[in-house]
Structure formats: C-alpha cells, structure tokens
C-alpha positions as CSV (number, residue, x, y, z in Angstrom):
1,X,32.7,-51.2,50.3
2,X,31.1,-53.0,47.2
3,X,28.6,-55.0,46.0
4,X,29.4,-58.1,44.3
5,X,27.8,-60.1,42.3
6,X,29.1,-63.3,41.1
7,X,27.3,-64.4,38.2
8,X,27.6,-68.1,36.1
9,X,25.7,-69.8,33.2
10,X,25.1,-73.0,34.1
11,X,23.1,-74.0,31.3
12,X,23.5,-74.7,27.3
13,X,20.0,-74.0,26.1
14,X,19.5,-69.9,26.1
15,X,22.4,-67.2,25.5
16,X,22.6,-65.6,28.4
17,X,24.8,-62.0,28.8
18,X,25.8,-62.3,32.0
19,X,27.0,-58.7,32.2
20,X,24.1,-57.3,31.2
21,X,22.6,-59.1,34.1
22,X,25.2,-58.2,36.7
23,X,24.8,-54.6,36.0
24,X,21.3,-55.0,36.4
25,X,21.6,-56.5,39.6
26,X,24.4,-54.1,41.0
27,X,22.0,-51.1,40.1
28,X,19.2,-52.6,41.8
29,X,21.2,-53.5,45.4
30,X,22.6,-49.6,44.7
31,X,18.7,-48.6,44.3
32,X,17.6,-50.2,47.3
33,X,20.4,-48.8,49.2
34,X,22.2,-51.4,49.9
35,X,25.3,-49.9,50.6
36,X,27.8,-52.2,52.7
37,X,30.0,-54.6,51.7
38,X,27.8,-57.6,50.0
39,X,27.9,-60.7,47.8
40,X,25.1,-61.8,45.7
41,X,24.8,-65.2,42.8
42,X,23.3,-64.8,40.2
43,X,22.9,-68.2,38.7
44,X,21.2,-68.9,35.0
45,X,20.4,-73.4,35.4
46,X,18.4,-75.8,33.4
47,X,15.3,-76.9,33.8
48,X,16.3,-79.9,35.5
49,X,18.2,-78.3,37.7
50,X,15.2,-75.8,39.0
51,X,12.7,-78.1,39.1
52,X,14.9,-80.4,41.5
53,X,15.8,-77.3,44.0
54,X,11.6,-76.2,43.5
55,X,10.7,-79.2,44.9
56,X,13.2,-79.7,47.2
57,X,13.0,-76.7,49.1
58,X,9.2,-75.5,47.9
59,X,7.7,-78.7,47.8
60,X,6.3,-78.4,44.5
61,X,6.9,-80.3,41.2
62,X,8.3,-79.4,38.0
63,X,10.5,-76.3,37.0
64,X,9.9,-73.1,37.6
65,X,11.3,-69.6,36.2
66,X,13.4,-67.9,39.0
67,X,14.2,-69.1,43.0
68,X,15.5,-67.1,45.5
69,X,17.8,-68.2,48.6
70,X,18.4,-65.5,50.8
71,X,21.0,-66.0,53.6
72,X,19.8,-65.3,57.0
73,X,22.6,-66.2,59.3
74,X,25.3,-64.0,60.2
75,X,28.8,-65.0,59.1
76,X,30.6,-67.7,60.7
77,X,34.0,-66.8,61.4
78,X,36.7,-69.6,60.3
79,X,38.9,-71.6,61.8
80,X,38.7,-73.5,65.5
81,X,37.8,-71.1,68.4
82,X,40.8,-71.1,70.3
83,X,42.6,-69.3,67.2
84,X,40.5,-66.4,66.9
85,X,42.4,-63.7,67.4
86,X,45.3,-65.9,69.0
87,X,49.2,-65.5,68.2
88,X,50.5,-68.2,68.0
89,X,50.0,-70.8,65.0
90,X,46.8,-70.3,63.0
91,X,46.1,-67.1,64.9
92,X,46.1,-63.8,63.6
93,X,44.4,-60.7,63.7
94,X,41.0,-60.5,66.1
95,X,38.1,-61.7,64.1
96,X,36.5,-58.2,64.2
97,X,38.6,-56.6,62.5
98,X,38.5,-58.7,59.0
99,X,35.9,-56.6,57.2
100,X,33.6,-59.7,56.1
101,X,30.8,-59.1,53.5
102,X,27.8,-60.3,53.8
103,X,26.2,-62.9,51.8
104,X,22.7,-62.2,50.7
105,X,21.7,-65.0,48.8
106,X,21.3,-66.7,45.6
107,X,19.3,-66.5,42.6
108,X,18.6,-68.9,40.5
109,X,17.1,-68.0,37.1
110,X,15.7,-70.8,34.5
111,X,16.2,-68.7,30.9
112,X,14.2,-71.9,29.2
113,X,10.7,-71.6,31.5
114,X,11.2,-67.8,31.1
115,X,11.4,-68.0,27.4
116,X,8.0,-69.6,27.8
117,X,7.0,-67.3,29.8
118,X,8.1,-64.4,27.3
119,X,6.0,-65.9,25.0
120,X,3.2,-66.4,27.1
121,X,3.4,-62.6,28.6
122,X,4.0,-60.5,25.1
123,X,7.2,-60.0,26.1
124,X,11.3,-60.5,24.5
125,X,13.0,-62.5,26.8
126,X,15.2,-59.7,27.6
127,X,12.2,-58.4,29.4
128,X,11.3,-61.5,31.1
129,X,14.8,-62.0,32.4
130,X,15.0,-58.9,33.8
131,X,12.0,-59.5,35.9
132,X,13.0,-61.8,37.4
133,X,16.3,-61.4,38.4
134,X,14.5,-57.8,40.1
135,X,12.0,-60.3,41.6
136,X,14.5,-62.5,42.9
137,X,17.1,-59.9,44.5
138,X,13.8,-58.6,45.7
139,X,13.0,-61.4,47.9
140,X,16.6,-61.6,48.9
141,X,15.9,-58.0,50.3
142,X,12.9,-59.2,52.2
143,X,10.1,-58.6,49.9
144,X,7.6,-61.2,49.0
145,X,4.2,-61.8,47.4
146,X,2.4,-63.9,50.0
147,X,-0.4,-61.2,50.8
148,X,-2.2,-59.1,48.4
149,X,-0.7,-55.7,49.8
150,X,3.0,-57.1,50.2
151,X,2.5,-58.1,46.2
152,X,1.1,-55.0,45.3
153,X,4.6,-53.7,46.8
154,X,6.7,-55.7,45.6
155,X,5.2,-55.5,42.0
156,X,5.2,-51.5,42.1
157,X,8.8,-51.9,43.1
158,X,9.6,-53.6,40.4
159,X,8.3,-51.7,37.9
160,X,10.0,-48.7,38.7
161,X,13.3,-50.5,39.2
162,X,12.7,-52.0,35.8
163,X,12.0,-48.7,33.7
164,X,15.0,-47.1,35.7
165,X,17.3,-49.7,35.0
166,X,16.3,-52.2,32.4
167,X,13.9,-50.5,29.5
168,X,16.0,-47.5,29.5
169,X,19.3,-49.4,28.7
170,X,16.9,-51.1,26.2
C-alpha cells in the first residue's frame, strides 16, 4: 500500500522544488489517514494554462492560484468485457484480484499568481505554496469553502497541517 504522488513543472517562470512539495503532499494524505493504495498530481502550470482550465470548468475568467480536480468515479477496469478474467487471448487474471489504486485527483498550482499572492499576504512564497497545495489535496479529500462553517474547517485544518508539516521543516 502507498501513496503516490506524481509531481511535474509545467512552467518556466518560478523555481519550483518538486520534492519539497511531494513530501508535503505525502505527509498530508498520511495525516488525513489516507491509508490505501492512492495516486495523486501535483501539477505547477502557467498562468495561461490556469486561467484556461478556471474558466473552463469554473466559469470564471482570468488565472487563478491553485485548482483542484478530484476523481469521483470508481476505476474502470481495461480491456473489452468478454476478457475480464477469461483465458484465452487477452484474458488473464479476474479483475478483482489486480490491486488497482485509486486516483484522487489533480492539483494544479499556478507559482506566478501565488507569488502575487505572497506578496499581497506578507508571506515567502514557500509559505504560499504550501497553502495551497494543503488547500488543494484538501478539496480532493472532500473539503471545501462554500459555507462559512465548512471554511472555518477547512481553514483550521489547514493550519495545523501546515505547522506540522510545512513551518517546521522551515
């Protein structure tokens, strides 16, 4: 059983350390007890690139600083019905027993909107960033913002995530 997190920099603009990131994000699925077999993106884009996918999928214009895609669906299984879990050619094990992870989602993180944002809060970026990759595998793990109380939640939860695992690596 793991958690992986498959991470990329997609984007020229802001050094990004990708490790640093994916460790962040392991410890936070580990926090929140997610414990079974899972895969996770972690994806640093440009601002074109955001403000495209915001608008696409949220309607609204221009870029933004992080986007979440969580993955509702179960897993489809491969491959044309009849050879699930057939012998003969393309056939193999039953589909039950291939131990399939789960895919959780994406997030998508913007480092130039969040070095604004740094700015703008008092904050490095190093602190920014980590916010909101915890924000977005937040909302991967069903949290949101949309109501006072859930956002009080969700921000609490953050916090404590982020002094566990991001200001004391600081």
């Amino acid at each position: 059983m793991a958690v992986d997190v498959f991470a990329a920099d997609e984007q020229s603009e802001t050094e990004v350390d990708i490790m640093r990131w994916v460790k962040l994000a392991r410890d936070v699925l580990d926090a929140q007890g997610v414990k079974e077999d899972v895969e996770v993106s972690l994806l640093f884009v440009d601002e074109p690139t955001i403000a495209e996918l915001h608008e696409r999928f949220l309607g609204e214009p221009g870029p933004t600083d992080v986007l979440a895609f969580p993955i509702d669906e179960e897993p489809e299984l491969g491959g044309r019905s009849p050879d699930e879990g057939g012998t003969g050619p393309g056939g193999g094990l039953p589909s039950d027993e291939f131990d399939v992870p789960t895919l959780l989602g994406d997030v998508l993180v913007c480092p130039s909107v969040a070095a604004r944002n740094a700015v703008e809060h008092g904050v490095s970026l190093e602190d920014e960033v980590a916010l909101l990759v915890v924000h977005g595998l937040l909302h991967l793990l069903g949290m949101d913002h949309a109501e006072d109380e859930e956002a009080e939640t969700m921000e609490r939860r953050e916090r404590e995530l982020l002094a566990r695992f991001h200001r004391a690596a600081s």
